[in-house]
Legacy VTK file of the C-alpha trace (Angstrom):
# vtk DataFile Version 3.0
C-alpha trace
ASCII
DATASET POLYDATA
POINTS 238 float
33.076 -27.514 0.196
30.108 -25.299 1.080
27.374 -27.491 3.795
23.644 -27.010 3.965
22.384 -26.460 7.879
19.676 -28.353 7.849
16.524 -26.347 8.748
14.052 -26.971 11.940
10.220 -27.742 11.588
9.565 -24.262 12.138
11.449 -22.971 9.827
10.232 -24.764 7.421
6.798 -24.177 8.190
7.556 -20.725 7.817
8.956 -20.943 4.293
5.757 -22.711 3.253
3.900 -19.733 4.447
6.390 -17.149 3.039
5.766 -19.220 -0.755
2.128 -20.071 -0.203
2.252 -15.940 0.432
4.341 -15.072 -2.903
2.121 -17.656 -5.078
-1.077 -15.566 -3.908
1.238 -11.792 -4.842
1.834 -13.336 -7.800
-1.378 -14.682 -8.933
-3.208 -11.326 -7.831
-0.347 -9.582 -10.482
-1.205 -11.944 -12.712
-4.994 -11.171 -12.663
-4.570 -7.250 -12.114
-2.742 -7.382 -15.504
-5.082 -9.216 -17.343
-8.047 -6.629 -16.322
-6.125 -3.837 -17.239
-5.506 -5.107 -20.688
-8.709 -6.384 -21.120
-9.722 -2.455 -20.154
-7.364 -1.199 -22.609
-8.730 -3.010 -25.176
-11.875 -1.077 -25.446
-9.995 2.162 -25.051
-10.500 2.587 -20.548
-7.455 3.376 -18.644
-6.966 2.900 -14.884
-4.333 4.492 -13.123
-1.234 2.529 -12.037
-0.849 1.020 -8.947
-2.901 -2.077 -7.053
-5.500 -0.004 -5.190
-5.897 2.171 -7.802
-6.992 -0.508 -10.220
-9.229 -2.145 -7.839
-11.051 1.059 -6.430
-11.322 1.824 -10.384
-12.208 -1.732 -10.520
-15.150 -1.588 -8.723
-16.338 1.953 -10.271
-16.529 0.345 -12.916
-18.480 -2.648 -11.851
-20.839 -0.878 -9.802
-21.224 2.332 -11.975
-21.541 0.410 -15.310
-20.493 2.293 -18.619
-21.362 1.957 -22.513
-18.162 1.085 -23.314
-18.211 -2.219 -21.824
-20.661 -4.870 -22.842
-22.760 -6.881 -20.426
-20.740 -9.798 -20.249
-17.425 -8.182 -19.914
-18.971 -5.969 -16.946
-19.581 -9.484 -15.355
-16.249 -10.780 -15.714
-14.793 -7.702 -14.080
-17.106 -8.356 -11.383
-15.840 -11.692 -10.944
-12.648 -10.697 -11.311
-12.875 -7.917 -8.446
-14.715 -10.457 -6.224
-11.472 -12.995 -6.915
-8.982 -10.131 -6.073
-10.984 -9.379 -2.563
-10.490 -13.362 -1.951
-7.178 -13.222 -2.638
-6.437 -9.516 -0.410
-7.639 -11.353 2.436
-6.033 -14.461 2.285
-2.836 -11.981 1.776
-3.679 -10.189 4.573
-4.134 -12.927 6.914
-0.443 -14.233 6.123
0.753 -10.936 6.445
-0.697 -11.160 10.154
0.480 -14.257 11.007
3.826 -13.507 9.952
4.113 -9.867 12.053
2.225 -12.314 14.702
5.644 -14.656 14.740
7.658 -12.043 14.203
6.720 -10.424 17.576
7.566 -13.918 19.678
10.746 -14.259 17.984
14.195 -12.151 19.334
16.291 -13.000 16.215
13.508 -11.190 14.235
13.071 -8.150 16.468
16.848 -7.583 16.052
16.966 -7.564 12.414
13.738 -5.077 12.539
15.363 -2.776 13.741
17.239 -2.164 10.260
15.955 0.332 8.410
14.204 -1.004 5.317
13.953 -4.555 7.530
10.036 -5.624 7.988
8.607 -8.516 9.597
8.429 -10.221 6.226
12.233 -10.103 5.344
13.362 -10.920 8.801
11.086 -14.032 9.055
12.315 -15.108 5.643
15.559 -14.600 6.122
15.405 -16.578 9.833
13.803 -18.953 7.519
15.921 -19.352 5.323
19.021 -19.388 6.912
18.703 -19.551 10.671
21.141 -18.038 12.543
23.141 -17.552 9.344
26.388 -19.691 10.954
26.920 -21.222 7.543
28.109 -18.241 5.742
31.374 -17.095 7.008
30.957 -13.536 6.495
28.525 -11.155 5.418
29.460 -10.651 2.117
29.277 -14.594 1.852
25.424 -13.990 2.739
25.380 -11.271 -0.159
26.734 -13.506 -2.813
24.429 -16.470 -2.060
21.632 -13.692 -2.538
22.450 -12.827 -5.701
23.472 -8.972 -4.766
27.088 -8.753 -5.151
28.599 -8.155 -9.151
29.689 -10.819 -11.558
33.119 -10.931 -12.612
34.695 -11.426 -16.339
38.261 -11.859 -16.888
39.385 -11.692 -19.805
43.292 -10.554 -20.929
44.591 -10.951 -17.034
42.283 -7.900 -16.782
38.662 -8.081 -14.900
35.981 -6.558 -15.168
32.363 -6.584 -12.836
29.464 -6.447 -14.822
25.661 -6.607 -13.146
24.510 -8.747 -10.303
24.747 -12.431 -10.546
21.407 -12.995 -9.576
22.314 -16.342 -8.231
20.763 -17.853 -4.827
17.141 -16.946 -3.659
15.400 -14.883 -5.741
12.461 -14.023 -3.137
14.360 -13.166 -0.546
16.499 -10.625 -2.714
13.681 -8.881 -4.077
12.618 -8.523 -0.474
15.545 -7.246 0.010
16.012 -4.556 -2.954
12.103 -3.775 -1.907
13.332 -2.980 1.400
16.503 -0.938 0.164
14.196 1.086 -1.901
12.293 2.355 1.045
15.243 3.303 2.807
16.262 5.525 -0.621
13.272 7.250 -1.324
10.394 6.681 2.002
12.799 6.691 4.850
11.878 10.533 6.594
14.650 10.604 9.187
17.765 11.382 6.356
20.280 11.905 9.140
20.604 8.690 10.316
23.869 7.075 9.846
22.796 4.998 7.132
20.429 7.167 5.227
23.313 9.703 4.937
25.293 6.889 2.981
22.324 5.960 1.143
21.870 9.776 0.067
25.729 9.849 -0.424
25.291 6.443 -2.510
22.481 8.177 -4.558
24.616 11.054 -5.951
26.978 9.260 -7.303
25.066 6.361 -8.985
21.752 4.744 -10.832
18.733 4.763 -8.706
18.686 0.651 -9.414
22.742 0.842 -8.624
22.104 2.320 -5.312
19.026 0.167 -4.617
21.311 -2.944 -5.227
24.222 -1.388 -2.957
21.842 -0.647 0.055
20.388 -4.170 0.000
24.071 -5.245 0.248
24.603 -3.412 3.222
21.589 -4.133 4.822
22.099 -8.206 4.339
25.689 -7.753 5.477
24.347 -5.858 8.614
21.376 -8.669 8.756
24.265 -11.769 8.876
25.984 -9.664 11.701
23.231 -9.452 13.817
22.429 -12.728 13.537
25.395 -14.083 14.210
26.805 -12.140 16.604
23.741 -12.009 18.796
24.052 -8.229 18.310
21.579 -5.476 18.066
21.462 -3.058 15.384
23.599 -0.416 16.216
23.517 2.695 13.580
27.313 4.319 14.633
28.581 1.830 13.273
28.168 2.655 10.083
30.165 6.104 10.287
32.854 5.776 7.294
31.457 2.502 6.163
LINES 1 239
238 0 1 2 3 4 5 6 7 8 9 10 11 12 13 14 15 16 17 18 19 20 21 22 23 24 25 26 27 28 29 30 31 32 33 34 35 36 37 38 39 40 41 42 43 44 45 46 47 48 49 50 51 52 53 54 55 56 57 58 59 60 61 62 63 64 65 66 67 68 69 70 71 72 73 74 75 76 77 78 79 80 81 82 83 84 85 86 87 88 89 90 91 92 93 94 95 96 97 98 99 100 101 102 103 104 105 106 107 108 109 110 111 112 113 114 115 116 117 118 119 120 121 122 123 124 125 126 127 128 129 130 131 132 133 134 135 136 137 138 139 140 141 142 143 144 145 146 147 148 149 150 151 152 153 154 155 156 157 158 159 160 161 162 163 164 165 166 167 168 169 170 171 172 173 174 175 176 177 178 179 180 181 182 183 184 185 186 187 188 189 190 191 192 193 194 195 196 197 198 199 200 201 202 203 204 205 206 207 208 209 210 211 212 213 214 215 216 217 218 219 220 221 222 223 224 225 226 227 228 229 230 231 232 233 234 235 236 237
């Protein structure tokens, strides 16, 4: 039988601010989709990306054009007046949560993994402390959602994709975070960028994204537990 540690005041204080945070990521999604379509609509493309859209956004808004009528030129003004709001508010949890981040020695540990932020380290604190109730790392993985399902079918088994079980913020975090260590990382002859680049050769981009995040909430439960520091030899012939 698997128990639930039950969580401190400040840690749940901190996962209201991590999901008050991913309701306002969300909603600005949400909102950045509808303008482009409504854009599309009448034939305007703006290039991918957040700050694209809103610099082109506000061109827009500012500039005017023909091709948009009065009325929809004011509800893209609204709209890029909502999605300043909503940027701030953003960036103010962002700073509170780098601000707690500093103050707190589990966190500075686990930010020193590459592809580890303050905003996966404070969820992950937040989520499951000092991580005692898994019993090993890969115990962590599973209840994230990152390690394969299994089918077994004819005494024979087979792993298919991820389970996608567990908490679904925290493991996009997580695959977020693996990403940067695949592709943004500069230093490639570190320890565990080496495997990463290793990983990369031999499978899917996505593959190797879900592998790294693996490792790097393996490494995470270590640290935590343990009372350990991050320590990059480690790694040689993981």
């Amino acid at each position: 039988m698997s128990f639930v540690a039950i969580k401190s005041e400040e840690q749940l204080d901190l996962q209201a601010l991590h999901r008050t945070r991913e309701r306002l990521v969300t909603t600005r999604t949400r909102l950045i989709n509808q303008g482009r379509g409504f854009l599309m609509e009448r034939g305007i493309r703006v290039g991918t990306g957040r700050h694209l859209f809103q610099k082109g956004l506000l061109k827009l808004t500012e500039g005017g054009t023909p091709d948009l009528s009065h009325r929809m030129l004011l509800m893209l003004s609204d709209m890029a007046t909502e999605l300043a709001a909503i940027n701030d508010r953003i960036d103010a949890i962002d700073a509170e949560i780098k601000a707690l981040a500093k103050t707190d020695a589990d966190m500075q540990r686990l930010m020193e993994i590459p592809g580890v932020g303050p905003t996966i380290a404070s969820a992950l604190v937040a989520a499951v402390g000092t991580g005692s109730s898994f019993a090993k790392g890969r115990d962590l993985a599973a209840w994230l959602g990152l390690v394969p399902r299994q089918i077994t079918t004819g005494g024979k088994a087979k792993l298919i994709g991820i389970s996608k079980h567990g908490d679904r913020y925290l493991r996009k975090l997580f695959i977020h975070g693996a990403r940067t260590v695949l592709h943004l990382v500069r230093d490639r002859t570190s320890p565990i960028t080496r495997w990463a680049d290793g990983l990369k050769d031999r499978a899917h981009v996505n593959v190797a994204a879900v592998a790294m995040a693996n490792k790097m909430a393996r490494i995470a439960w270590a640290i935590l537990t343990k009372g350990e520091r991050y320590r990059p030899a480690a790694l040689i012939g993981a």
